[in-house]
C-alpha positions as CSV (number, residue, x, y, z in Angstrom):
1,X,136.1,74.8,76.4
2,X,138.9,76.7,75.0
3,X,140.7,79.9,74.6
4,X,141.0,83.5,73.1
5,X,143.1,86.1,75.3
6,X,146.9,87.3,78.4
7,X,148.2,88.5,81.4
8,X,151.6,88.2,80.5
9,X,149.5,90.6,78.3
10,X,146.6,91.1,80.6
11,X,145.6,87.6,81.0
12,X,146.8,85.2,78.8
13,X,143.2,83.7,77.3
14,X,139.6,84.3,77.8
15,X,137.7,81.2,76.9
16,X,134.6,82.2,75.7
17,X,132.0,79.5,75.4
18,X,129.5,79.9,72.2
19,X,132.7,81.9,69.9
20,X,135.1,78.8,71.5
21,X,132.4,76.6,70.1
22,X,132.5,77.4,66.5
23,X,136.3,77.8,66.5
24,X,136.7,74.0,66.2
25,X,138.9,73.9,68.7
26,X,136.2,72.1,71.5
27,X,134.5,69.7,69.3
28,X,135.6,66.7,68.9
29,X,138.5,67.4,71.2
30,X,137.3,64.6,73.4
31,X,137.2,62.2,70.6
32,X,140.4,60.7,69.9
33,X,140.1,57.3,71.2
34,X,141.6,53.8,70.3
35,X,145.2,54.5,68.8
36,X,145.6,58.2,68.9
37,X,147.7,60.2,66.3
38,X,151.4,60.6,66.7
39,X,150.4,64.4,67.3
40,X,147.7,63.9,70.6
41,X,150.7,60.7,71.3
42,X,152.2,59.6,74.2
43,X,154.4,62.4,74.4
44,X,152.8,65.5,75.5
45,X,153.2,69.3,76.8
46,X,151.6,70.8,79.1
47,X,151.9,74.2,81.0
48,X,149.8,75.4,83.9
49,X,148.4,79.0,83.0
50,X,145.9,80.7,83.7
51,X,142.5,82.1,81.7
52,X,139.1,83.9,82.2
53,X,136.2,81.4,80.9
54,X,132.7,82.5,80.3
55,X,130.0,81.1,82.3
56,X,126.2,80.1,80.3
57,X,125.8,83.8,82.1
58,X,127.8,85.4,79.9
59,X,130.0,86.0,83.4
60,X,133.9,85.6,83.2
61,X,135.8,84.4,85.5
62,X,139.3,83.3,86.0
63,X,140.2,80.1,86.4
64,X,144.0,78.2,86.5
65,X,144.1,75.9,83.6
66,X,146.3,73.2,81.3
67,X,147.5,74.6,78.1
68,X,148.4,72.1,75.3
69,X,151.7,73.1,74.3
70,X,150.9,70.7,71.3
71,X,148.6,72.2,69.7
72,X,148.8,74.3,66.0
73,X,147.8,77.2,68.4
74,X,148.6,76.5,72.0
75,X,145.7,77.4,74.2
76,X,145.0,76.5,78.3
77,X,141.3,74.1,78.1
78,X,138.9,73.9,81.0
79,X,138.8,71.4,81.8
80,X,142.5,70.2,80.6
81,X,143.5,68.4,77.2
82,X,142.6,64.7,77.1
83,X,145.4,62.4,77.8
84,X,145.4,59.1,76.8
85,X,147.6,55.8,75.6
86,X,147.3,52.0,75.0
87,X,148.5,49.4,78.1
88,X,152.3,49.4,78.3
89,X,152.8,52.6,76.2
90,X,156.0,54.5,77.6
91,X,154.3,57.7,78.5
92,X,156.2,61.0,78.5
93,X,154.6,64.1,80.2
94,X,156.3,67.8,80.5
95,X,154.6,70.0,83.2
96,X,155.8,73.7,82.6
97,X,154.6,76.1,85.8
98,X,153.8,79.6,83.9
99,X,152.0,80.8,87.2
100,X,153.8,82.9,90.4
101,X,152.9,80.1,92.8
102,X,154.2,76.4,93.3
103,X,151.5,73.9,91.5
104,X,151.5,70.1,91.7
105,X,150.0,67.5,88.9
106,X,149.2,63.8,89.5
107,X,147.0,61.2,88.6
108,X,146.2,58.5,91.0
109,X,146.3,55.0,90.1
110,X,149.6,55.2,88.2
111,X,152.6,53.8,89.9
112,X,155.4,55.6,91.0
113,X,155.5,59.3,91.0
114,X,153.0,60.2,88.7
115,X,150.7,58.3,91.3
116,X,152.5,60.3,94.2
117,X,152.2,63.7,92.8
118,X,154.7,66.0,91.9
119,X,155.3,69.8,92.8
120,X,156.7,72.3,90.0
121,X,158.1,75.8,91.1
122,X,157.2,78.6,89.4
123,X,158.8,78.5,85.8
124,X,160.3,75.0,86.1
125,X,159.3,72.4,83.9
126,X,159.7,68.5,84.9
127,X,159.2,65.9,83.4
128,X,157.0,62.6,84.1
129,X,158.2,59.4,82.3
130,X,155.7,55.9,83.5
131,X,155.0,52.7,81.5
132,X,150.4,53.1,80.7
133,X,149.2,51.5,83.8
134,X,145.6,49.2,83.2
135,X,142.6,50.1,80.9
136,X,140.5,52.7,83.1
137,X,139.6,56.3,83.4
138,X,141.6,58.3,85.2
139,X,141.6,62.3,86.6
140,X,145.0,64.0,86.3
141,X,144.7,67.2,88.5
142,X,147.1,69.5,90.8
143,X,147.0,67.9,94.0
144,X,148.2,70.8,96.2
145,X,146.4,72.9,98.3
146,X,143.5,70.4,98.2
147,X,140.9,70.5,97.1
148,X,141.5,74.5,95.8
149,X,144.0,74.0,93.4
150,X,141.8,71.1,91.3
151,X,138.9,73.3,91.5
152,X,139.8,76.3,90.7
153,X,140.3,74.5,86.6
154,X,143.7,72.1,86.6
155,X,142.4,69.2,86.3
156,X,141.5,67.0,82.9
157,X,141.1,63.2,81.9
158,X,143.3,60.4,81.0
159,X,142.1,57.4,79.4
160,X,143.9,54.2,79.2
161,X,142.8,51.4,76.8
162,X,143.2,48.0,77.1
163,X,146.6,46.0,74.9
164,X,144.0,43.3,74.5
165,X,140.4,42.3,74.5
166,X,136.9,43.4,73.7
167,X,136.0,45.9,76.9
168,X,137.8,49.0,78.2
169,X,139.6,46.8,81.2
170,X,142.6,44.6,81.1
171,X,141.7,42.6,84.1
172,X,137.4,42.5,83.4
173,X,135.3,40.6,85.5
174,X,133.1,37.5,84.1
175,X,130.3,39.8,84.5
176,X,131.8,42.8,82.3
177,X,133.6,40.1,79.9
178,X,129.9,38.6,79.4
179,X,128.2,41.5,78.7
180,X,130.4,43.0,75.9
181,X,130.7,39.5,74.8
182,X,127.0,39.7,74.2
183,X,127.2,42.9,72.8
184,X,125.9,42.7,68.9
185,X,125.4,38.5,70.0
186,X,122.3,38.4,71.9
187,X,118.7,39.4,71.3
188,X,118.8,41.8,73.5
189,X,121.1,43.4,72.4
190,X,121.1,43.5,68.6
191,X,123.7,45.0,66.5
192,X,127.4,46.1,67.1
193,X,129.8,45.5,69.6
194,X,131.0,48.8,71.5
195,X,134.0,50.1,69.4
196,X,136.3,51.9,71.4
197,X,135.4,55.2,69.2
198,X,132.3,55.0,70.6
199,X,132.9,56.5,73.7
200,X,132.0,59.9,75.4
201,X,133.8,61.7,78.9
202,X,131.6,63.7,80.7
203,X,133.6,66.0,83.3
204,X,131.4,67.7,86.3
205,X,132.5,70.2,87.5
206,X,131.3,73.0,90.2
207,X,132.3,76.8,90.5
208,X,131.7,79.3,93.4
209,X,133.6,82.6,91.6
210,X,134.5,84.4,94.8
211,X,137.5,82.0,95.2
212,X,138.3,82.0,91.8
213,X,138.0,85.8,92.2
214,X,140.3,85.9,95.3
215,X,143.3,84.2,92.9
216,X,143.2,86.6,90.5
217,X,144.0,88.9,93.1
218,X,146.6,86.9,94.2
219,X,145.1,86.1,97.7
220,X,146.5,83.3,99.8
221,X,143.3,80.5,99.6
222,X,142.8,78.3,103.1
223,X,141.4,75.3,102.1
224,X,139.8,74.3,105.4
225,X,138.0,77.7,104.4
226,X,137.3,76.5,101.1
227,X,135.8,73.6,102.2
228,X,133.3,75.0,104.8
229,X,132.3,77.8,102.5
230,X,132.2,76.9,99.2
231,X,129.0,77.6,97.2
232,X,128.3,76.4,94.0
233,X,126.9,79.3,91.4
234,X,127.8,76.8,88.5
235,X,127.8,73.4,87.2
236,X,129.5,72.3,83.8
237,X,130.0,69.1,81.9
238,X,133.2,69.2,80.0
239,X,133.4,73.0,80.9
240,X,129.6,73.9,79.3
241,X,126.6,74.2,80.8
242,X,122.8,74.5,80.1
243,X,121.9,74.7,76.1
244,X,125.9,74.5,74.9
245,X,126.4,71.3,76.9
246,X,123.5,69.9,75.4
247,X,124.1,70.6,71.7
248,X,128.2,69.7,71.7
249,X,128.7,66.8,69.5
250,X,132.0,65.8,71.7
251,X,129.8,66.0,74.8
252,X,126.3,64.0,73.0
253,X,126.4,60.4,72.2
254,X,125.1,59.7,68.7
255,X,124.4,57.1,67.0
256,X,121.8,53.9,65.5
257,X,120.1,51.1,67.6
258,X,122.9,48.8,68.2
259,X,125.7,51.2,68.5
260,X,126.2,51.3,72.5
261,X,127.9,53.8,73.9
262,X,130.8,54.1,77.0
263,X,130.4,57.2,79.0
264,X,133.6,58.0,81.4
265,X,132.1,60.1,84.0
266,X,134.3,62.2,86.1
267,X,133.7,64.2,89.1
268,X,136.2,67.4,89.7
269,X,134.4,69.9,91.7
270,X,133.0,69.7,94.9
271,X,129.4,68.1,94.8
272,X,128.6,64.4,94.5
273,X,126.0,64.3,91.4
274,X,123.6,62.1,90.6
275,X,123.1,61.6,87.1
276,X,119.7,60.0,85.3
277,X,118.9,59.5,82.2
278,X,116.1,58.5,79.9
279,X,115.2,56.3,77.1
280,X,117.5,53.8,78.1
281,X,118.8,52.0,81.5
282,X,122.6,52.2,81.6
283,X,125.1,49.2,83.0
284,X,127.3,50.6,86.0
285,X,130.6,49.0,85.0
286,X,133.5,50.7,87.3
287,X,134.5,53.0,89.5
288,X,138.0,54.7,90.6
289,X,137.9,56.5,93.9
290,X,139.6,59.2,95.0
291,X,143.2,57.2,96.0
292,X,143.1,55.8,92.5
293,X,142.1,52.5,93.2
294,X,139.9,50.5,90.4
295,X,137.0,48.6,91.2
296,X,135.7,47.1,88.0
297,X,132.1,45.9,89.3
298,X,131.6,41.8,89.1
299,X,127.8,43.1,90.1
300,X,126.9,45.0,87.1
301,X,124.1,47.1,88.2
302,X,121.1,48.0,85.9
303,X,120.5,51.7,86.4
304,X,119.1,54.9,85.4
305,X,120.7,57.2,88.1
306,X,123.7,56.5,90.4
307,X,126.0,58.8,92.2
308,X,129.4,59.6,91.6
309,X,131.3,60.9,93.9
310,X,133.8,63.9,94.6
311,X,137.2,63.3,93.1
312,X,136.1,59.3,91.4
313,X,135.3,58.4,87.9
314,X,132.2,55.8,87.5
315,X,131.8,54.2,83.9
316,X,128.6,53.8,82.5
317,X,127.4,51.3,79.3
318,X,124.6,53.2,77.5
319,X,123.0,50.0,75.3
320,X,121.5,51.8,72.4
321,X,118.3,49.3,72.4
322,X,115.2,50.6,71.2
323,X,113.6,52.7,73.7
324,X,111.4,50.0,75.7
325,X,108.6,52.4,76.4
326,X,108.1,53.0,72.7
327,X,105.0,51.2,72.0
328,X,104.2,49.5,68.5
329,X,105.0,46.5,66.8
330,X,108.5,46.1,67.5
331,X,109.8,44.0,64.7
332,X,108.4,47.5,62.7
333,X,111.1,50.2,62.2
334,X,111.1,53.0,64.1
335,X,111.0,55.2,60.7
336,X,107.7,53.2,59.8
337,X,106.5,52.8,63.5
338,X,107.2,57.0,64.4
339,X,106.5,58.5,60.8
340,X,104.4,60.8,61.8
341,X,106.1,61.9,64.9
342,X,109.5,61.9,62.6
343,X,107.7,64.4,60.1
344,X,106.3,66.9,62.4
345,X,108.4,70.4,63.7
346,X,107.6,71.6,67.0
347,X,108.9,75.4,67.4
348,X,111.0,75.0,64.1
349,X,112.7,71.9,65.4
350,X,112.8,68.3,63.6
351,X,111.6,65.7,66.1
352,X,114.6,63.4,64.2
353,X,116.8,62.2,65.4
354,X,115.3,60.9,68.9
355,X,116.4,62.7,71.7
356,X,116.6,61.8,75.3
357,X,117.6,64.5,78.1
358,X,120.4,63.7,80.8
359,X,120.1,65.4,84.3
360,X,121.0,65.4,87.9
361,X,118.8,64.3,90.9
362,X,121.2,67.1,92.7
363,X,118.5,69.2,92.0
364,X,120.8,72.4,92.4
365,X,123.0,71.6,89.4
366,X,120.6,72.1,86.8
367,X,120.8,75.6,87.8
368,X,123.1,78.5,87.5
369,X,123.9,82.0,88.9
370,X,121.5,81.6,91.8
371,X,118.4,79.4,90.1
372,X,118.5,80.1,86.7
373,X,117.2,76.6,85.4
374,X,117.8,74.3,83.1
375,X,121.0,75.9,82.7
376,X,123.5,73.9,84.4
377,X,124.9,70.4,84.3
378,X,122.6,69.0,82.2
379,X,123.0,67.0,78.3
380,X,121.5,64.6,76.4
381,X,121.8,61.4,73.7
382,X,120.0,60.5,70.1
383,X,119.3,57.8,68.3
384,X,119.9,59.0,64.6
385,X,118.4,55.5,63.2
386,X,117.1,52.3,63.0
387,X,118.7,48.8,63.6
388,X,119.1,48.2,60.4
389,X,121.6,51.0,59.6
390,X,118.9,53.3,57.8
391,X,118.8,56.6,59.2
392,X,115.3,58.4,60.4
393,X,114.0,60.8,58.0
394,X,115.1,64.5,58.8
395,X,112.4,66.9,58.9
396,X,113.8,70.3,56.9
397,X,110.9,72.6,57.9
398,X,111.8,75.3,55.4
399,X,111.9,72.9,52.1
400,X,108.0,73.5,49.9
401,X,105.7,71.4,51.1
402,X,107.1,70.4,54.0
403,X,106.1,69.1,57.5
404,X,103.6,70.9,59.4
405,X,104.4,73.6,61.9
406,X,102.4,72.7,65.3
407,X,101.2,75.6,67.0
């Protein structure tokens, strides 16, 4: 989620969630992966600032956030701008501190002190020069004050890929090596192998706006008192919740039969989820706790929910088989198999592509502002086509002599 408004000037941004949505400026911002351009590089500028975002509410509420200092139009994000570099990249990072109080940024698993955190004093700017440490997700975030700082917005995601090889590790287990090995190879698992483009970071994130409220004012935050009385009101992916989480194409994986998917989960705020999803079981490939370290799994669990945990990153493989509980013949099509299904509309909506929800078992993030449901930290995932590249037929409801309308 982005800006529009400042208090150098009031407050610097507002980020407001359905007008940030159209401006471009979210979509997509997530989806620079593989070599990225020399302008999203390894050399990047940030600034800690500070914005009011919009919750799915309509409620604005201030939050400390990373501006790209990169961008055509500099503007903080919530969460922060996605970092990201090849294995052995020199990587150069410029923290500016536009905020009255001392603020920290680190990202654990990096050596040296990237890895140990550093602390920037109000309108300083240093610098962070490190060699790309191993493939992996990571969580940069301002360490200080902990947990307040993080949750209360600076915090974003760094992606590392891989110098060599056909997964997202350098050092992958047999397990991990064996299943993208088989990826595109095997029966069961017809199609492509995952391309590194193919990939989707879902951020979760908690908000309890009386804290957030008490920095506006400028009010000392204890975080012993943070941590006893903290009570989420709302729960975003990527800084969206409810319908606009659901519908952004950088937040949604897309795609055919045989185009799987790798979702970087990361967990910034201050409840362990418990994420499930449908239509397909996903492959639980890594995990990086809170002190950075990387446990890439040499069990590769079969799942449909598993719990991440506060401060920790958990990588999931979504296969992009044919839905097993589909019945039919299935060496038909889907497009032949479903063409009925595929040319009906159901309240003015096209049942193509497929769609499949993704929610918590943490029953209390689906909500928000006290139990308004499902409008919390909840997406989804399509299948836009069959196996053989050929995409379902798109219902256009408004075209003569279309589909029926179901009442």
């Amino acid at each position: 989620m982005v800006a529009n408004i400042n208090r150098r000037e009031f407050l610097r941004y507002a980020m407001v969630g359905a007008a940030a949505l159209g401006s471009g400026a979210v979509a997509g911002r997530y989806g620079l992966f593989g070599k990225p351009p020399a302008r999203y590089g390894t050399r990047r500028r940030l600034a800690i600032t500070e914005a009011l975002v919009q919750m799915i509410d309509g409620t604005m509420v201030y939050h400390w956030d990373f501006e790209d200092l990169d961008e055509l139009k500099p503007m903080p994000h919530f969460p922060g701008p996605l970092l990201q570099a090849i294995e052995g990249e020199e990587m150069e990072i410029s923290i500016a501190n536009h905020l009255p109080q001392v603020h920290g940024f680190r990202i654990p698993g990096v050596p040296g002190d990237a890895g140990a955190g550093i602390e920037i004093a109000p309108g300083e700017t240093k610098l962070l020069d490190f060699i790309a440490p191993e493939g992996g997700s990571y969580i940069y975030y301002d360490h200080l004050n902990a947990p307040v700082n993080r949750v209360l917005g600076l915090h974003g995601p760094m992606i590392i890929l891989p110098s060599t090889g056909n997964t997202p590790y350098s050092r992958p287990t047999p397990n991990i090596q064996r299943l993208f090995d088989d990826l595109g190879t095997e029966a069961h698992f017809p199609g492509q192998p995952w391309k590194p483009e193919r990939t989707r970071i879902w951020i979760f994130h908690s908000i309890d706006p009386r804290f957030n409220a008490m920095a506006e004012r400028g009010e000392p935050i204890d975080a012993a008192q943070f941590k006893d009385e903290f009570l989420p009101r709302y729960f975003t992916i990527n800084g969206l919740s409810g319908a606009f989480a659901a519908h952004d194409h950088s937040t949604v994986p897309s795609g055919r039969i045989g185009q799987p998917h790798l979702l970087r989960i990361m967990d910034t705020g201050m409840t362990a989820d418990s994420p499930h999803i449908h239509g397909n079981h996903v492959y639980l490939l890594a995990r990086r706790d809170e002190t950075g370290h990387l446990e890439v799994r040499e069990n590769v669990f079969f799942i449909d929910t598993f719990t991440d945990e506060v401060s920790q990153c958990m990588d999931w493989l979504l296969p992009f088989i044919r839905p097993p509980d589909i019945p039919g013949d299935p060496s038909k099509p889907l497009r032949e198999l479903l063409k009925m299904e595929f040319s009906l509309t159901l309240g003015g909506v096209s049942q193509s592509p497929l769609a499949f929800p993704m929610h918590g078992h943490n029953e209390q993030s689906q909500s928000a502002a006290g139990g308004n449901y499902p409008q919390g930290l909840v997406t989804g995932w399509e299948i836009t086509g069959d196996l053989d590249g050929v995409p379902f037929p798109h219902a256009d409801p408004d075209e003569k002599g279309g589909p029926p309308e179901l009442h």
